[in-house]
N, C-alpha and C positions, 0 to 999 in steps of 0.2 A: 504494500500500500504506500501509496505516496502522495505527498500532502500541497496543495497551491494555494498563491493569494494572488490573482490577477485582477487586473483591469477588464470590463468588457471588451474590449477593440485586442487587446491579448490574448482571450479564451481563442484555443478552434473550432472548426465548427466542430468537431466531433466532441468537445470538451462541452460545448454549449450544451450540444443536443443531450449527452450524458446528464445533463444540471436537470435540462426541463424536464426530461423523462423519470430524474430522480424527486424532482417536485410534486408531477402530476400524480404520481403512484402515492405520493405519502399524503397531496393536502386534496388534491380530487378525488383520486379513486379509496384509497385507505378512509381517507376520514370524511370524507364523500360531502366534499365543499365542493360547491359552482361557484366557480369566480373567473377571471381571467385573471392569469397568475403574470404573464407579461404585461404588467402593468405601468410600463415608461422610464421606470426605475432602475434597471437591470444597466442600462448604459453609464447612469452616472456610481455605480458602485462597484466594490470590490468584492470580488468571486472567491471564498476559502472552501476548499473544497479538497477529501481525501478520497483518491480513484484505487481501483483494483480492478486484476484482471479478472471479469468473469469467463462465462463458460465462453464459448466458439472466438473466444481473442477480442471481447466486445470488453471496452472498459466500465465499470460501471462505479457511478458517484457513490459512496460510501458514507457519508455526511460531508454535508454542506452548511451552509450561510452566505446569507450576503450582508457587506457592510456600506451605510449611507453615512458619508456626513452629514452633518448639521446642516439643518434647511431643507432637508429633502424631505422627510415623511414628516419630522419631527424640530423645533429648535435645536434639538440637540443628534447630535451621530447618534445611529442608531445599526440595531443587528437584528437582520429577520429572515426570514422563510428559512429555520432554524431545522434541519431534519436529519437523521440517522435512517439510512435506510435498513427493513425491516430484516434481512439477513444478518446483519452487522449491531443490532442490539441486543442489549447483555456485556458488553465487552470494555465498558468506560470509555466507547468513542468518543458519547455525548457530553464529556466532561474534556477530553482533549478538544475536542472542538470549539469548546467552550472558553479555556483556556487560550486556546491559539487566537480566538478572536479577539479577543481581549490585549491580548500582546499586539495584534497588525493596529487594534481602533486605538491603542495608546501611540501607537509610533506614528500613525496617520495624523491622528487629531489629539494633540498629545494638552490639548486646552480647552477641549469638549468634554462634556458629560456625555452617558449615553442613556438611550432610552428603548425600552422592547415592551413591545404588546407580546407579553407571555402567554402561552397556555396557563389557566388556573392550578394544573396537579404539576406545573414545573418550577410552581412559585418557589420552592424551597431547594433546589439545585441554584436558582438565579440569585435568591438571598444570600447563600454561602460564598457567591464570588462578589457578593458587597451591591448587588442589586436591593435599592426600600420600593418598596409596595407605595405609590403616589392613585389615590381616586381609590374609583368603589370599582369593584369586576362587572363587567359587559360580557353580552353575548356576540359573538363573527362568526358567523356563519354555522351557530348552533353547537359552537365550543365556546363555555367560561375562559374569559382572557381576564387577564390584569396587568393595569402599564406598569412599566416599575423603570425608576433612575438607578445609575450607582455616577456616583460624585463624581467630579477631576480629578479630585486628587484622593484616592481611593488606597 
């Protein structure tokens, strides 16, 4: 497995397509949200993402994220479409991946705070890396979310 942090206009296509296909399986089809997942955003962010070889030599995204600076979803940088694909859970990816993004949105935006519209049951993996609970939990698209900050200077 081997782990990137690129730019849009860096990804290839095959690297792209590997993302949306890892997307669509985990927030369309698995948790069976209608949404349009390209949603304008994917250009101005940074792409972490851990690939492995699957079967017939087809690589496949193993978790991902994307990261937005400040002003794009949110005032502040932010990390979302947050997934572990569902072979590769169990294993502490979703804490590496968590970690690694954490280290790119510091060295990126090393004067921003960030901000994630959580899942609800992930509040407490996002609190231990210094994510607070800001608002009351909302429903998207039929999953409890919650926003949550973690500071600058963290």
């Amino acid at each position: 497995m081997e782990w990137f942090c690129k730019t849009f206009d860096a990804l290839t296509v095959r690297e792209h397509y590997a993302i949306l296909s890892a997307r669509s399986e985990v927030f369309v089809v698995e948790q069976r949200c209608v949404y349009l997942d390209p949603d304008g955003k994917d250009t101005q962010a940074q792409h972490l993402f851990a690939l492995d070889d699957g079967a017939q030599g087809r690589q496949q995204v193993a978790a991902y994220m994307r990261l937005l600076p400040p002003g794009v979803s949110y005032e502040e940088a932010s990390l979302g479409r947050v997934l572990t694909g569902s072979a590769y859970r169990g294993q502490g990816l979703g804490q590496e991946l968590l970690n690694r993004g954490l280290l790119h949105a510091n060295k990126l935006w090393p004067d921003a705070a960030l901000r994630i519209g959580a899942q609800a049951h992930l509040q407490k993996l996002y609190a231990s890396a210094g994510f607070a609970t800001v608002g009351e939990p909302y429903d998207e698209d039929g999953i409890p979310h919650i926003d949550m900050v973690r500071s600058v200077h963290h």
